[in-house]
ChimeraX commands (.cxc) that place a marker at each C-alpha (Angstrom):
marker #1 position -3.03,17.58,25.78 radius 0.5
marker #1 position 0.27,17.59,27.32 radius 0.5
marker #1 position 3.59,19.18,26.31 radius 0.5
marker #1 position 4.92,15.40,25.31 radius 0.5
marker #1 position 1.75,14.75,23.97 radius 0.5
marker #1 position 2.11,17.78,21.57 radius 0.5
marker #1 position 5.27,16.98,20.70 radius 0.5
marker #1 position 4.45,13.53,20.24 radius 0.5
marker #1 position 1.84,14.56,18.04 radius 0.5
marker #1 position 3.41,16.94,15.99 radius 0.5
marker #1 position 6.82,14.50,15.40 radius 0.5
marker #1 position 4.12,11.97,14.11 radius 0.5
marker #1 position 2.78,14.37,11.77 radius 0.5
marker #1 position 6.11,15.13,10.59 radius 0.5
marker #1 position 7.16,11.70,10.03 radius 0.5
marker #1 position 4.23,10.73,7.93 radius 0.5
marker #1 position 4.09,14.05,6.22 radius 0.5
marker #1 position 8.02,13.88,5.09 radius 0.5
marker #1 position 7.50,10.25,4.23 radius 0.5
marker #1 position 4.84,10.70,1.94 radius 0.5
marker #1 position 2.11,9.00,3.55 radius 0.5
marker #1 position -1.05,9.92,2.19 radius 0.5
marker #1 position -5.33,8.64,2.52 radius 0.5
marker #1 position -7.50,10.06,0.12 radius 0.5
marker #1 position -11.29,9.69,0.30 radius 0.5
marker #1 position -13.75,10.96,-2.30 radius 0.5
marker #1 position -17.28,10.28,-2.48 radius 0.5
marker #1 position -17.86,9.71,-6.66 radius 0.5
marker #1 position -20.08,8.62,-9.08 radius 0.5
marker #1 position -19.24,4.93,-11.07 radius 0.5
marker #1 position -18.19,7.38,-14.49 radius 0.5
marker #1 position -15.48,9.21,-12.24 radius 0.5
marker #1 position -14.47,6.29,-10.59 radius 0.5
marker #1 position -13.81,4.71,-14.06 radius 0.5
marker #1 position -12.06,7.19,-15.40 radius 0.5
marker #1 position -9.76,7.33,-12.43 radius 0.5
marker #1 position -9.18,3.54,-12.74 radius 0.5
marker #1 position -8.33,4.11,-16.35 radius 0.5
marker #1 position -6.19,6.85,-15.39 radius 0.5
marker #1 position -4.04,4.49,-12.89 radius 0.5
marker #1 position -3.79,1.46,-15.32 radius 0.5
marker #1 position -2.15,3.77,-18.06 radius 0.5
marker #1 position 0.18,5.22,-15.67 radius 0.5
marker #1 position 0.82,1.55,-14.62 radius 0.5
marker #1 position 1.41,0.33,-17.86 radius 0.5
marker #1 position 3.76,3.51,-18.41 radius 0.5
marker #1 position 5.72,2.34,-15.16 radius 0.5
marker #1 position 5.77,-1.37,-15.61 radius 0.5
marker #1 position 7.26,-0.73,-19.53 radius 0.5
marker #1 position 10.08,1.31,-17.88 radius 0.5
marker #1 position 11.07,-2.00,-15.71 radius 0.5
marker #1 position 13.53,-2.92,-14.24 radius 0.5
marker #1 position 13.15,0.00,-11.82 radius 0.5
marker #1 position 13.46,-0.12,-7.51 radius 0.5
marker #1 position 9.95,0.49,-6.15 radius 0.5
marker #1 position 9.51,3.99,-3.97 radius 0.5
marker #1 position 5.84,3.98,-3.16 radius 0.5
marker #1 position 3.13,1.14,-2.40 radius 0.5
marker #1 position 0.30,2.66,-4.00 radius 0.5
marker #1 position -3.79,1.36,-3.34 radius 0.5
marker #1 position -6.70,2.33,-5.59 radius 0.5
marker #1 position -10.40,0.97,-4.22 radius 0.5
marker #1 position -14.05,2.01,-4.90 radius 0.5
marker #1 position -17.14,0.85,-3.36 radius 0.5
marker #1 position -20.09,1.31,-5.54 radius 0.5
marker #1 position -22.45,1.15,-2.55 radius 0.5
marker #1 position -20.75,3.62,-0.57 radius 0.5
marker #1 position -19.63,5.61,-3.63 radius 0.5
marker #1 position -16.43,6.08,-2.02 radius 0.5
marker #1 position -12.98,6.30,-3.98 radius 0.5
marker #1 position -9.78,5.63,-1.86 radius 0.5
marker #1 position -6.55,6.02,-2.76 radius 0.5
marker #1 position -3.76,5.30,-0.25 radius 0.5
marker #1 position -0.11,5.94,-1.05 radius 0.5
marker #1 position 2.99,5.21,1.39 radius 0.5
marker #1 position 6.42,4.54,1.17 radius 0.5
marker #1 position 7.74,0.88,-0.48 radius 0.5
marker #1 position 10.02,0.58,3.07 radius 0.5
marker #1 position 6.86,1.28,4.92 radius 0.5
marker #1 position 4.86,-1.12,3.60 radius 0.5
marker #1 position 7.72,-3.46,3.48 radius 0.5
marker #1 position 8.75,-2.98,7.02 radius 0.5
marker #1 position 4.78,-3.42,7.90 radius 0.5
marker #1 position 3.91,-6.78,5.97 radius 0.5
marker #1 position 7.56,-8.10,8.07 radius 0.5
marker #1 position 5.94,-7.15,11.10 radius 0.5
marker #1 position 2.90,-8.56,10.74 radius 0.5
marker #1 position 4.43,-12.06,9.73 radius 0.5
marker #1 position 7.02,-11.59,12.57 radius 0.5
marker #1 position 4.15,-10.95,15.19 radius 0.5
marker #1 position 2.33,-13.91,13.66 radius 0.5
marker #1 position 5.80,-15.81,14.31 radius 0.5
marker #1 position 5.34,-15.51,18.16 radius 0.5
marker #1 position 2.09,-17.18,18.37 radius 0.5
marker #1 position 2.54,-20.05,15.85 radius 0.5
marker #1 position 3.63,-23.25,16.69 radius 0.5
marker #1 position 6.33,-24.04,15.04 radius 0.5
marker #1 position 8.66,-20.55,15.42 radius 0.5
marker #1 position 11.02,-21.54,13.03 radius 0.5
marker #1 position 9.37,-22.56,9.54 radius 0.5
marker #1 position 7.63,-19.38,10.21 radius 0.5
marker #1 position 10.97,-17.60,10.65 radius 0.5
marker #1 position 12.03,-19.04,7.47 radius 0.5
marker #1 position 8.83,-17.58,5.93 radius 0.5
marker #1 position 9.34,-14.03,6.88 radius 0.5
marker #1 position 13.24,-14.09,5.59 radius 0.5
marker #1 position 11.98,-15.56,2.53 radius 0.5
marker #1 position 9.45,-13.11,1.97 radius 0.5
marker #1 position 11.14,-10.39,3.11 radius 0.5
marker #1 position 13.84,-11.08,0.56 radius 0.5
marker #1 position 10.88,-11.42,-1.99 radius 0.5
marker #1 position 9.91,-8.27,-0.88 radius 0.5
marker #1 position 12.97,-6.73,-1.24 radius 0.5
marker #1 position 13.19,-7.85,-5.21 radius 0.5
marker #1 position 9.80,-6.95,-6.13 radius 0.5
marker #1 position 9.83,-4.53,-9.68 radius 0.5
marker #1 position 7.47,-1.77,-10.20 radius 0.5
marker #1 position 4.12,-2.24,-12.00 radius 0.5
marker #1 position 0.95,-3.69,-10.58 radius 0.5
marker #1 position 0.53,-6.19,-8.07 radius 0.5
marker #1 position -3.50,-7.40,-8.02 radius 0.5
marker #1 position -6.44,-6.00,-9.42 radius 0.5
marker #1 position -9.55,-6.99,-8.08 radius 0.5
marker #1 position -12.65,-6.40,-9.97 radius 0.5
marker #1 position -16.33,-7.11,-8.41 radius 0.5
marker #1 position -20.01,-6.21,-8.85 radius 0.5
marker #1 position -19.68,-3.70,-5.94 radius 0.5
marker #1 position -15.82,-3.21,-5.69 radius 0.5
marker #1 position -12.73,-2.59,-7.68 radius 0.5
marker #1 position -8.93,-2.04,-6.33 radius 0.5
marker #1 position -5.73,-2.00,-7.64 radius 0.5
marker #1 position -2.68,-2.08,-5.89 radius 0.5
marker #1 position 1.01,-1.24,-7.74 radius 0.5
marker #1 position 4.02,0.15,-7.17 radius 0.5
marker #1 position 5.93,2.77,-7.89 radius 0.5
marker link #1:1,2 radius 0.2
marker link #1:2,3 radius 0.2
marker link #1:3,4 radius 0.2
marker link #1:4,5 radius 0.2
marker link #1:5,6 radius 0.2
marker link #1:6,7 radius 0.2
marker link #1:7,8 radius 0.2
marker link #1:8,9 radius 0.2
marker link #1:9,10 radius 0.2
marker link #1:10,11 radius 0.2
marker link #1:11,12 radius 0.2
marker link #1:12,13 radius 0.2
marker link #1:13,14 radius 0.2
marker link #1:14,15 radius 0.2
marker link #1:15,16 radius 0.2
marker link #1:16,17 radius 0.2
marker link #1:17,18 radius 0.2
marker link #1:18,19 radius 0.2
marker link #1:19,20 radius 0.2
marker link #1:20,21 radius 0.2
marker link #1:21,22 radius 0.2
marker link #1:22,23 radius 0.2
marker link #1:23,24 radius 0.2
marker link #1:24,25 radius 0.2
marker link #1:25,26 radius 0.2
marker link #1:26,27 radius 0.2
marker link #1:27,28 radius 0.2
marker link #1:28,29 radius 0.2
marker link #1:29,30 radius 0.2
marker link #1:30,31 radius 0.2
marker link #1:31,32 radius 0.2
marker link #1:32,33 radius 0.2
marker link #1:33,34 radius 0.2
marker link #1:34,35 radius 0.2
marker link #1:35,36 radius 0.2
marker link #1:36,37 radius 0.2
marker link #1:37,38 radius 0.2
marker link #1:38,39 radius 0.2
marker link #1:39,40 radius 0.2
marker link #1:40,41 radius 0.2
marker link #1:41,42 radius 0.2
marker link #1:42,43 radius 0.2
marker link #1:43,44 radius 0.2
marker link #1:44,45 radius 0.2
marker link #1:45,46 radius 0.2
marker link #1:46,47 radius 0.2
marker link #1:47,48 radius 0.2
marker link #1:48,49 radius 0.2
marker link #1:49,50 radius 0.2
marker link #1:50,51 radius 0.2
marker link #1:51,52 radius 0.2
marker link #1:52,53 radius 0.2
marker link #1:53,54 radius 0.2
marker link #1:54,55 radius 0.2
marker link #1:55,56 radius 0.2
marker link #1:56,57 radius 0.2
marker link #1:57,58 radius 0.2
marker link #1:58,59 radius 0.2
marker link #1:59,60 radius 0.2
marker link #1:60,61 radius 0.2
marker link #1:61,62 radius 0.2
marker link #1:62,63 radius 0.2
marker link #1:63,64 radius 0.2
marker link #1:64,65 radius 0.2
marker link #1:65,66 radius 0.2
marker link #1:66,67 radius 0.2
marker link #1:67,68 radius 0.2
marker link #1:68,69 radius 0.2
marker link #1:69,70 radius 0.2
marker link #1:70,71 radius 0.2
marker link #1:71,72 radius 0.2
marker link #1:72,73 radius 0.2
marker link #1:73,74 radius 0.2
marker link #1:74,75 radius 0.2
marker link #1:75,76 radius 0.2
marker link #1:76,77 radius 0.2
marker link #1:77,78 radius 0.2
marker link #1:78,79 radius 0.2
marker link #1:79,80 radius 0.2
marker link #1:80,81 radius 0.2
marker link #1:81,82 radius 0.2
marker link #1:82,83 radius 0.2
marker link #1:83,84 radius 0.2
marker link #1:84,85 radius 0.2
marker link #1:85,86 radius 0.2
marker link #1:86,87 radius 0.2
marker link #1:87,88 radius 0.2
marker link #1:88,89 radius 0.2
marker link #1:89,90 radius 0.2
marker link #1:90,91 radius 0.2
marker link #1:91,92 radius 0.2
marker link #1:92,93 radius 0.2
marker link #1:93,94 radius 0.2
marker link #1:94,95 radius 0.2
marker link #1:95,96 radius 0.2
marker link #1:96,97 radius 0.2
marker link #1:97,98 radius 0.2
marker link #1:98,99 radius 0.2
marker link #1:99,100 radius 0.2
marker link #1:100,101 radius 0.2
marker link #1:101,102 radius 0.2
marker link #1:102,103 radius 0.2
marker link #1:103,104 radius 0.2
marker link #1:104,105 radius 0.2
marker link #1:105,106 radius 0.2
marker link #1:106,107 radius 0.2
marker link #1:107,108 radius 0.2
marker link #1:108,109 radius 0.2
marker link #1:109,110 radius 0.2
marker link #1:110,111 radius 0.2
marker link #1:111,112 radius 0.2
marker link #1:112,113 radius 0.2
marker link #1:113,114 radius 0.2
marker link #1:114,115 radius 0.2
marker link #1:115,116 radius 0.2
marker link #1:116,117 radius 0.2
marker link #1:117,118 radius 0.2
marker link #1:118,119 radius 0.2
marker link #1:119,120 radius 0.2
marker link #1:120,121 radius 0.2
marker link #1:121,122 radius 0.2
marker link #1:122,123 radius 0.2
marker link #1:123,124 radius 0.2
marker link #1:124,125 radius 0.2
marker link #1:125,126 radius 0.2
marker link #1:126,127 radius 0.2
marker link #1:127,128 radius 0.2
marker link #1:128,129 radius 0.2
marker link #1:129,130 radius 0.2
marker link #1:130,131 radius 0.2
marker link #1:131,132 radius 0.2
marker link #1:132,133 radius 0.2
marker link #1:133,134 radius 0.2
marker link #1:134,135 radius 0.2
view
């Protein structure tokens, strides 16, 4: 790798490390899995009863039974903010009518922007189970 590419690599690692960024896999059993779920909806209960609070952290709970695989995923609220705006805004330049989708991604981002803490969707399925809440 070269010199830029080190430093390119190691600025990237300190970016995502200082903002908190964080992917955790963990192959466990359906017991474990359950009592992490039960684990997250207390502490979202405990954070959605202390409302109304800013949001900090996006923060992603999934297992897959068949793959026995727990994932947690945990990044900054302005990350995931500024992501779900770019993804609309990229959408924006190959729709066809540019400015109703404009209007979308100001209106959402504004949505965004008053969001309180506490969960956002749970998903439970024969296979699968996620939560998703903020922080």
């Amino acid at each position: 790798m070269s010199p830029k590419g080190n430093i390119a690599a190691i600025l990237a690692f300190i970016i995502l490390f200082g903002t908190s960024c964080l992917v955790y896999v963990e192959k466990v059993d359906q017991q474990t899995a359950a009592r992490r779920f039960a684990k997250a909806v207390q502490k979202i209960e405990k954070i959605s009863a202390s409302r109304p609070r800013v949001p900090h952290k996006l923060v992603c709970l999934v297992y897959d039974s068949e793959e026995a695989q727990l994932v947690k995923i945990s990044l900054p609220y302005w990350m995931a903010k500024k992501g779900v705006i770019s993804s609309l805004e990229e959408g924006n330049n190959h729709g066809p009518k540019k400015a109703d989708y404009q209007f979308e991604t100001r209106a959402v981002e504004e949505a965004l922007s008053k969001m309180p803490v506490g969960l956002l969707v749970e998903v439970v399925d024969e296979d699968e189970r996620v939560l998703v809440w903020l922080e």
